[in-house]
KEBA-915411 format. One record per residue (C-alpha): residue number from 1; residue in three letters; chain; x, y, z. Coordinates in steps of 0.5 Angstrom, whole numbers, plus 2048, in hexadecimal, padded with zeros to 3 digits. Example, Ala and Ser with C-alpha at 12.3 -4.5 7.8 and 13.67 -1.06 7.14 Angstrom:
<nodes>
- 1, ALA, A, 819, 7F7, 810
- 2, SER, A, 81B, 7FE, 80E
</nodes>
This chain:
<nodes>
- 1, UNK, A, 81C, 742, 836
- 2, UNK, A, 818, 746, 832
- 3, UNK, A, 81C, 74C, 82E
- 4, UNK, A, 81B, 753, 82F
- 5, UNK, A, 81B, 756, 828
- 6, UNK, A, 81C, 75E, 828
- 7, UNK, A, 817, 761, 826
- 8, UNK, A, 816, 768, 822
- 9, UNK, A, 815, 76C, 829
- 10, UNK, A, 81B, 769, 82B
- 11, UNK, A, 81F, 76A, 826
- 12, UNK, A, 81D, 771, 826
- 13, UNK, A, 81E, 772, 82D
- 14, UNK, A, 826, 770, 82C
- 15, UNK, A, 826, 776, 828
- 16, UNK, A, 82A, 77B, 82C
- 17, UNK, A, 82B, 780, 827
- 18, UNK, A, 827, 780, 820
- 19, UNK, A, 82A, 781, 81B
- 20, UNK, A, 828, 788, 817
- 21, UNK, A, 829, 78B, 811
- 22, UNK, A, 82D, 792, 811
- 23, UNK, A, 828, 799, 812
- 24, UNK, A, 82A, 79B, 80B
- 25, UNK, A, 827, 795, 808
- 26, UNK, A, 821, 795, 80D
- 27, UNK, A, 820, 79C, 80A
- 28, UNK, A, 822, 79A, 802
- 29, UNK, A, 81D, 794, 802
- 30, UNK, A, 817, 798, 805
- 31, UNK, A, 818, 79E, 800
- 32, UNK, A, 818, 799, 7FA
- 33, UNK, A, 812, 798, 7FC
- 34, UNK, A, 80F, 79F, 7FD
- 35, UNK, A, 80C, 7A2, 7F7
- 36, UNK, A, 80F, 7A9, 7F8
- 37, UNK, A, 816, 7A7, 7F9
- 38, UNK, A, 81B, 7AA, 7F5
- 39, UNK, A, 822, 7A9, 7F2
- 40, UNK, A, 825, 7AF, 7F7
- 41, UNK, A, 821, 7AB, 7FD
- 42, UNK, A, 824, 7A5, 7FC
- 43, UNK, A, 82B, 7A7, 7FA
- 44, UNK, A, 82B, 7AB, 801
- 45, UNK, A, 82A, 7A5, 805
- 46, UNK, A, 82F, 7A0, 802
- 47, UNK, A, 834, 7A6, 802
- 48, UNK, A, 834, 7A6, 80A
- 49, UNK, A, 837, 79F, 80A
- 50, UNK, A, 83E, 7A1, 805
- 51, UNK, A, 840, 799, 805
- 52, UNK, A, 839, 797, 803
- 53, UNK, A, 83A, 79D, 7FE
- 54, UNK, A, 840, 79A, 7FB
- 55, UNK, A, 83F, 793, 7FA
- 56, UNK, A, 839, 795, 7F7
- 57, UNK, A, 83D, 799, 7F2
- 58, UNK, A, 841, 794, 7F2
- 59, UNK, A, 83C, 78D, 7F0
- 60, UNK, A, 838, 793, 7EB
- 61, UNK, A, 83F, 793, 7E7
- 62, UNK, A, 840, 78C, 7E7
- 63, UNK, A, 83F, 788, 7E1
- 64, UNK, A, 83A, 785, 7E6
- 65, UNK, A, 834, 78B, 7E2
- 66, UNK, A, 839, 78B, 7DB
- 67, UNK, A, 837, 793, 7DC
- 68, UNK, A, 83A, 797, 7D4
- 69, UNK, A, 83B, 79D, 7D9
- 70, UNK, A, 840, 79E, 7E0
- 71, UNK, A, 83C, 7A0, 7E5
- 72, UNK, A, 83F, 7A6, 7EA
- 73, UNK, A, 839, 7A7, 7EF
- 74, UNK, A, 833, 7A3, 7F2
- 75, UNK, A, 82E, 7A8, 7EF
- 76, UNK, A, 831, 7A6, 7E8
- 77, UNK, A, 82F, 79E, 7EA
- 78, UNK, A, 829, 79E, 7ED
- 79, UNK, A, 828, 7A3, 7E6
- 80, UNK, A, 829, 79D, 7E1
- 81, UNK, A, 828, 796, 7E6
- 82, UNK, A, 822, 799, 7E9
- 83, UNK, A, 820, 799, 7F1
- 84, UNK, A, 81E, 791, 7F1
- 85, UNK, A, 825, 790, 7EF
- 86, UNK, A, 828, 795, 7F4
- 87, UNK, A, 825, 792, 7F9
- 88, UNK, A, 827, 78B, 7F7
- 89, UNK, A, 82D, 78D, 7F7
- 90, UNK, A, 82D, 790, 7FE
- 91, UNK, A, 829, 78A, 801
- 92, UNK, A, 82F, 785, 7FE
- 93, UNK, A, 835, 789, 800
- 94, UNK, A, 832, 789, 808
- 95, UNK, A, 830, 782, 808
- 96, UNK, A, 836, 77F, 805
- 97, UNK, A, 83A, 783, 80A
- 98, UNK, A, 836, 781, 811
- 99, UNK, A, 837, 77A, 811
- 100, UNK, A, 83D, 777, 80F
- 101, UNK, A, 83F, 773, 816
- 102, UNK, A, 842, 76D, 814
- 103, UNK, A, 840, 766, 816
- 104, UNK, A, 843, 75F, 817
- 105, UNK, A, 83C, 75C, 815
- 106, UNK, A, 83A, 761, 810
- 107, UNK, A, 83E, 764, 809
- 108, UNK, A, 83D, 76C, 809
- 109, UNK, A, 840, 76C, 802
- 110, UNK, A, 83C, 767, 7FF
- 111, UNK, A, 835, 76A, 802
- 112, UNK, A, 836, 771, 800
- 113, UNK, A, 839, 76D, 7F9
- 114, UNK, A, 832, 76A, 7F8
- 115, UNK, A, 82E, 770, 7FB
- 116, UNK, A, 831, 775, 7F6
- 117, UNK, A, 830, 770, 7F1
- 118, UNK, A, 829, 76F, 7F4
- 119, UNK, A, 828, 777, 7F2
- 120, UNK, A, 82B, 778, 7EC
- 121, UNK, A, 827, 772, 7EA
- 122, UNK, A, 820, 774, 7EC
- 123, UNK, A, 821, 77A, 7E9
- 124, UNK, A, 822, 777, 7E2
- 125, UNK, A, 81C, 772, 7E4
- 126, UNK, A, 817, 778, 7E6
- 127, UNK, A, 819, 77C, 7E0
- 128, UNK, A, 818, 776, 7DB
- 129, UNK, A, 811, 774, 7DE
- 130, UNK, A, 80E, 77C, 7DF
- 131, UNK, A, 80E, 779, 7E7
- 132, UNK, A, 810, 77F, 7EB
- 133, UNK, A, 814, 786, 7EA
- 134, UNK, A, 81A, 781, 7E9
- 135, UNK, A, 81F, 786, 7EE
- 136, UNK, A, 819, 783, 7F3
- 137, UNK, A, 81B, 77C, 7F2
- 138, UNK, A, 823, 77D, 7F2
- 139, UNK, A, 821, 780, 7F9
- 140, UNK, A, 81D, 779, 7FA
- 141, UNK, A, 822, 775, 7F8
- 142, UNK, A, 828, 778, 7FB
- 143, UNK, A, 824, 777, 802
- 144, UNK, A, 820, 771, 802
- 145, UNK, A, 825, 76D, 806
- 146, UNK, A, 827, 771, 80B
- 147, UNK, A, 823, 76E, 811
- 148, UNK, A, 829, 76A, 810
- 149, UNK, A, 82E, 76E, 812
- 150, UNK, A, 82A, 770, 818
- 151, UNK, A, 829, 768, 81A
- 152, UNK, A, 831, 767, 819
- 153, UNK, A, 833, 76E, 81E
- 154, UNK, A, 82E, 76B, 823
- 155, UNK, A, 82C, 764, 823
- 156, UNK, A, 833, 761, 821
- 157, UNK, A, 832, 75B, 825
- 158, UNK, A, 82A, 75A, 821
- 159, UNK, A, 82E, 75D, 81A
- 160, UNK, A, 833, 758, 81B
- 161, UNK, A, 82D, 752, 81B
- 162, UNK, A, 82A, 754, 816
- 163, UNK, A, 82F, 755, 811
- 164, UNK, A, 831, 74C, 814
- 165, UNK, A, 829, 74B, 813
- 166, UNK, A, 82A, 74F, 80C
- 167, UNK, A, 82F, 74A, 80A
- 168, UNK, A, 82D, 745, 80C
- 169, UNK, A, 826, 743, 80A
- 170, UNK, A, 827, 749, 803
- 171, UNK, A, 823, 74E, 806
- 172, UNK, A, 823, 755, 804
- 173, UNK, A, 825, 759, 80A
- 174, UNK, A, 81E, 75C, 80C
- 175, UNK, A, 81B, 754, 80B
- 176, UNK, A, 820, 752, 810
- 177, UNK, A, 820, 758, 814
- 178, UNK, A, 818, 756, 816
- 179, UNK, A, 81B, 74F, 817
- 180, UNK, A, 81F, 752, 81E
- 181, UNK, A, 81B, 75A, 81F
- 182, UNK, A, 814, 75B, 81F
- 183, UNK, A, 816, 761, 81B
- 184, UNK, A, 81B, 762, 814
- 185, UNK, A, 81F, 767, 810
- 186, UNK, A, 819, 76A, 80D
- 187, UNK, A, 815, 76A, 812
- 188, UNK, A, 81B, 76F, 816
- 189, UNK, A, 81E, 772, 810
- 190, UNK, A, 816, 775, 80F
- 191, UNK, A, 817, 777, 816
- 192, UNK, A, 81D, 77B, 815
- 193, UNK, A, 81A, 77E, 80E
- 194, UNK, A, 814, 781, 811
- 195, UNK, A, 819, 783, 817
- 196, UNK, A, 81D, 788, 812
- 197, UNK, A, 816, 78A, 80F
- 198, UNK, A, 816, 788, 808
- 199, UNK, A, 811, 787, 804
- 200, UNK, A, 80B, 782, 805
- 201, UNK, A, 80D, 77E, 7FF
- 202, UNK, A, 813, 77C, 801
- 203, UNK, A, 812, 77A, 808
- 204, UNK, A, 80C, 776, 805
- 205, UNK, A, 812, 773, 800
- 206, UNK, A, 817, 771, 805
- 207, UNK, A, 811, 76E, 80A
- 208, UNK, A, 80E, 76A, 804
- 209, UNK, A, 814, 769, 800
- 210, UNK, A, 812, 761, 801
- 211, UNK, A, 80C, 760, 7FE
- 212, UNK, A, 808, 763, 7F9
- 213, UNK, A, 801, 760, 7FB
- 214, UNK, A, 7FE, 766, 7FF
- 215, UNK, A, 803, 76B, 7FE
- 216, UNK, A, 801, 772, 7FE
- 217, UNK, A, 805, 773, 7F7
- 218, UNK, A, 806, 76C, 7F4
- 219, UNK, A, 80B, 76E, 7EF
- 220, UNK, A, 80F, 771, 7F3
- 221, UNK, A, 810, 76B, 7F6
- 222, UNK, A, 810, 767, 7F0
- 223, UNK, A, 816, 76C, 7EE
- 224, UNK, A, 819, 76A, 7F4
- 225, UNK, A, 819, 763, 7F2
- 226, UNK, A, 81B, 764, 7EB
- 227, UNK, A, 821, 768, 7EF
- 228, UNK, A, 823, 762, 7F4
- 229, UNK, A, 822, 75D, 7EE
- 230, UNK, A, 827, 760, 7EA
- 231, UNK, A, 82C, 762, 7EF
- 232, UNK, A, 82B, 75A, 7F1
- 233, UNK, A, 82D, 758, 7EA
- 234, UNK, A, 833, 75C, 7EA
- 235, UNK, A, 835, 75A, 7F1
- 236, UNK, A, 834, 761, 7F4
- 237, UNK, A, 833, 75F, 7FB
- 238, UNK, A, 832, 760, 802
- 239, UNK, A, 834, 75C, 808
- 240, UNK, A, 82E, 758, 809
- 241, UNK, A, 82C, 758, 803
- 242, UNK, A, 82C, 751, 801
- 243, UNK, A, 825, 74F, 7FD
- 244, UNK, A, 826, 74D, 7F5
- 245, UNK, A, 824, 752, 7F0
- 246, UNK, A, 81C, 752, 7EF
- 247, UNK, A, 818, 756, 7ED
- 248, UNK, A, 810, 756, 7EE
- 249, UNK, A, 80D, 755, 7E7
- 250, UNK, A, 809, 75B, 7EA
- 251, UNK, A, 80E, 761, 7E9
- 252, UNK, A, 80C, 761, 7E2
- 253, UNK, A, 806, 763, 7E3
- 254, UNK, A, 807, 768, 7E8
- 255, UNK, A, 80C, 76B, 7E3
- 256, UNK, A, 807, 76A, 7DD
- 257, UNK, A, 80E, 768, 7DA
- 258, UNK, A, 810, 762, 7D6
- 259, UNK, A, 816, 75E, 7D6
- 260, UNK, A, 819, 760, 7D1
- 261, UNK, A, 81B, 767, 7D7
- 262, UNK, A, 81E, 762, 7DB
- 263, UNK, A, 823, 761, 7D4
- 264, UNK, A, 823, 768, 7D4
- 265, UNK, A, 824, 769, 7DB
- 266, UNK, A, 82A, 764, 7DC
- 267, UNK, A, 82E, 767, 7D5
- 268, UNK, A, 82F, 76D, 7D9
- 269, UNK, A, 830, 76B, 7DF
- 270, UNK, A, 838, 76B, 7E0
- 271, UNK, A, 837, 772, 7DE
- 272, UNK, A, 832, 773, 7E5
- 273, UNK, A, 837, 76F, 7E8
- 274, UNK, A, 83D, 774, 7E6
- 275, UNK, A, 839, 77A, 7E7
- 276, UNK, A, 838, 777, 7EF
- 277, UNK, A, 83F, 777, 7F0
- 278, UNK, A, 83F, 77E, 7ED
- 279, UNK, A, 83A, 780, 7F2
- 280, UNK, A, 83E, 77C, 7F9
- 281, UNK, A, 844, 780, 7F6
- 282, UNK, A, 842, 786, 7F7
- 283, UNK, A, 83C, 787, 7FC
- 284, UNK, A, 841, 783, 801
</nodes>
């Protein structure tokens, strides 16, 4: 008897309510993008919504951006971090507080645990190798496995598949998700990144996060890479994610970075691990 595999417009479908991003950050991540915004402009949006507000006052003071100067007022950070890394901040904080569902199937913490990692790495990386504007790669890093989230809250039965599939045969969670959909994480969290309206390039990392032949913008695949290689090394992982540590001898190209980065890369590591917990501490 053949199997019905669910395919992208399926799941999509099971989807009653798409997840979506609070107005206030709707608004902060278009005017960053605006060339005639400025700070009093920004700083009036996200004081519309005071507990945003807050704990971005919060995460700003935090050892997290080690600033020399207490800040009293939104306009005084997005003085001194600029309007990329507000918008970072803003996005984090939303994000972070929309799923937070618990799953028999799935480990939330140990997910956010490997996407704040994921962030805080990506960032580094993109500043090291000149890739991206690196507030840029910490959104990419942040979001890359949020497809799977979508997948735990609506397709729980396949999720708990692909999760035995992963298991079983040392997959990585969207290789054993093509084995029982005909869709996978990145494919669906793309989706949802395209929904919010965010920008074309991270779309484009979160849909080809997989594959760095053909991508539109293949060092930040290989980005990517490097990050789930490195996470992979330190056991930062989530559920399904049950492949050996690889990396593509490719990744280094791409990067125009040597090997001695990833010695480099890996002696700070355990700081990008401290500065994820701080993150998760404070945005939820």
């Amino acid at each position: 008897m053949a199997i019905n595999r669910a395919s992208f417009a399926d799941i999509i479908e099971r989807i009653h309510t798409v997840p979506s991003l609070p107005e206030v950050v709707t608004q902060v991540c278009r005017l960053v993008n605006d060339p005639n915004a400025d700070m009093r402009a920004i700083n009036a949006i996200i004081m519309k919504d005071p507990a945003m507000a807050a704990k971005m006052l919060r995460m700003v003071n935090s050892v997290y951006y080690g600033l020399s100067e207490t800040v009293t007022g939104l306009e005084q950070a997005i003085r001194l971090l600029g309007f990329k890394t507000i918008r970072s901040i803003a996005l984090s904080i939303s994000v972070l507080n929309m799923f937070q569902q618990q799953s028999a199937n799935f480990n939330m913490k140990a997910f956010w645990a490997h996407s704040a990692v994921s962030a805080c790495l990506c960032r580094l990386i993109a500043a090291k190798g000149a890739l991206c504007d690196p507030e840029m790669a910490f959104s990419i890093g942040l979001l890359k496995d949020i497809g799977k989230l979508i997948l735990v809250e609506n397709a729980p039965e396949e999720t708990r598949a692909i999760i035995a599939v992963a298991r079983e045969y040392r997959f990585g969670f969207s290789r054993a998700a093509r084995e029982v959909l005909d869709t996978d994480d990145a494919e669906i969290g793309a989706w949802l990144a395209k929904s919010w309206e965010l920008e074309p390039i991270m779309v484009n990392a979160i849909a080809q996060q997989n594959q760095m032949t053909g991508a539109s913008d293949p060092k930040i695949v290989a980005m990517l890479q490097l990050c789930e290689y490195l996470c992979a090394l330190k056991k930062i992982r989530t559920s399904g994610q049950c492949d050996e540590p690889v990396l593509d001898p490719a990744v280094w190209t791409y990067l125009g970075m040597d090997k001695t980065a990833l010695v480099e890369v890996l002696s700070v590591i355990n700081d990008e691990v401290e500065n994820a917990r701080q993150l998760l501490l404070i945005a939820a």
